[in-house]
N, C-alpha and C positions, 0 to 999 in steps of 0.2 A: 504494500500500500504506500510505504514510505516512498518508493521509487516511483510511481507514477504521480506521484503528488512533484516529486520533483521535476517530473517529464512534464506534466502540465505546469508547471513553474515557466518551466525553460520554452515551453511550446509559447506561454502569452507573453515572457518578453520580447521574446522574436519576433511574436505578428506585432507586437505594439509598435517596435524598431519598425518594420517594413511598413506600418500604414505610417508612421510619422514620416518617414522619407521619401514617402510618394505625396505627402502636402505641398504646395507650391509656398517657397520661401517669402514675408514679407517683404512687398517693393520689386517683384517680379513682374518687370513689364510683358504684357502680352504681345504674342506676333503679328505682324500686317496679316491682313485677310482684306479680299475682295468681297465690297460691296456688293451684290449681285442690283442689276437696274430694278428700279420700280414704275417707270412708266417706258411706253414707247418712245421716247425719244430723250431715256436716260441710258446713258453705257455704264452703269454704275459708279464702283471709286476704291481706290485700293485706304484702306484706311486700319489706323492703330488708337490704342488708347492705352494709358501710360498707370499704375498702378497709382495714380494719385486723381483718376478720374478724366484727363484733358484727352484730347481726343485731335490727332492728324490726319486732313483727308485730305487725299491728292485725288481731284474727277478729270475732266473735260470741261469749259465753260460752253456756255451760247456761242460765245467767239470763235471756237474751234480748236482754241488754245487753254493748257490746262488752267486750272481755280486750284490754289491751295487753301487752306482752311487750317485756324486753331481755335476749337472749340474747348470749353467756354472761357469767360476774359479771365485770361490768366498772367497780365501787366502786374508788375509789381506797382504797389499803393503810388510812389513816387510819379508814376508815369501814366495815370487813369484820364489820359485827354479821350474826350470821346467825339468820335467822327473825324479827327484828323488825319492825314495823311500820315505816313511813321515805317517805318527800315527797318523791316523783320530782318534778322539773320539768320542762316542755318553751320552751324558749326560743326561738320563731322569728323569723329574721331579725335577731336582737338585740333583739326586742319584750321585754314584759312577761314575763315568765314565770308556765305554766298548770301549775296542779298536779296529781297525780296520787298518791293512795297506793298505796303497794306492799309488800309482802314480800320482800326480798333474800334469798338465799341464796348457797351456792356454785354455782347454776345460773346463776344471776341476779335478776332482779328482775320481778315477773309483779304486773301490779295487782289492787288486792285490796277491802277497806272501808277506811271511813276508820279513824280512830286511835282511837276511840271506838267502832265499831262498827257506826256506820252505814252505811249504802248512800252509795256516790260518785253525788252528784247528775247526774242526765243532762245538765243544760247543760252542769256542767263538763267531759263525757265531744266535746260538740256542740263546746266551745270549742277544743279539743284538734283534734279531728279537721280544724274548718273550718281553724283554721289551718294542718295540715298539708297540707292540700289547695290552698293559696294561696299559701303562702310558695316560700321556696328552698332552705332548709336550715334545719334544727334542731340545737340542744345540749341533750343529757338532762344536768340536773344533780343531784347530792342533794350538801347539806349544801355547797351553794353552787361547787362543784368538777364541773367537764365530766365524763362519766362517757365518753360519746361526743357524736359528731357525724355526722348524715346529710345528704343532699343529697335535696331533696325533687320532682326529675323523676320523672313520673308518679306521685307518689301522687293525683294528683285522678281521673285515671282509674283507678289500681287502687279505692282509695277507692272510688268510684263502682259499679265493678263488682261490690265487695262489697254494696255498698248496694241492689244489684237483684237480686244473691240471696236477700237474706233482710228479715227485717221489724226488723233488732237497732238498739236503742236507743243511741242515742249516734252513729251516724251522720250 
């Protein structure tokens, strides 16, 4: 009796071991997954969402060219101008940092034209995407201050997937 009592000892610290190491560690960002479309004339959107709730979408816009998106406002308190113009960066890996203009609001920040007016040039949209599709992780910053941070398992293939739904520039 004594020996099975030890057998079952050893039996439940071992499953207890094996369910606690198949728990996802706190601050485990999740992978890119593709959006699947919801209307006819959406190609869906490769998108992540970061263990602190913010949320990266890369789609297609109207224009033909991609819309990036950081949902929800995730500015730090210093810098809550709402509606103005404003110079996302995307940092990966600790690289260079790639620019991006956007619009902030209390929704968040959704890219936009440049600060002048003009069209965001498609390389700079190419330089954005390639790196996100190579690197490891990313820091969006404005005004030099992390806004968030993703981990970038599967964006090459969501990326990708987007890219063979549609013809959108900046991919």
């Amino acid at each position: 009796m004594k020996v099975e009592l030890k057998v079952d000892a050893a039996m439940t610290r071992l499953m207890i071991a094996l369910l606690i190491s198949c728990l996802p560690a706190t601050g485990v960002l999740a992978e890119w997954a593709m959006r699947p479309p919801k209307a006819g004339d959406d190609n869906g959107s490769a998108v992540v969402q970061n263990a602190e709730g913010h949320r990266l979408k890369i789609g297609c816009g109207n224009g033909g060219s991609i819309a990036i998106s950081l949902t929800p406002d995730t500015r730090p308190a210093d810098l809550k101008f709402v509606g103005d113009g404003a110079v996302i960066y995307f940092r990966v890996d600790g690289g260079r940092p790639l620019q991006m203009p956007a619009t902030c609001g209390t929704q968040g920040c959704y890219q936009d034209f440049m600060l002048g007016g003009e069209p965001w040039p498609i390389s700079q949209m190419r330089a954005i995407t390639s790196a996100l599709r190579v690197g490891s992780s990313v820091d969006v910053l404005l005004g030099g201050k992390i806004m968030s941070r993703f981990d970038l398992s599967g964006s090459s293939a969501a990326l990708s997937e987007l890219e063979a739904r549609t013809q959108c520039d900046g991919l």
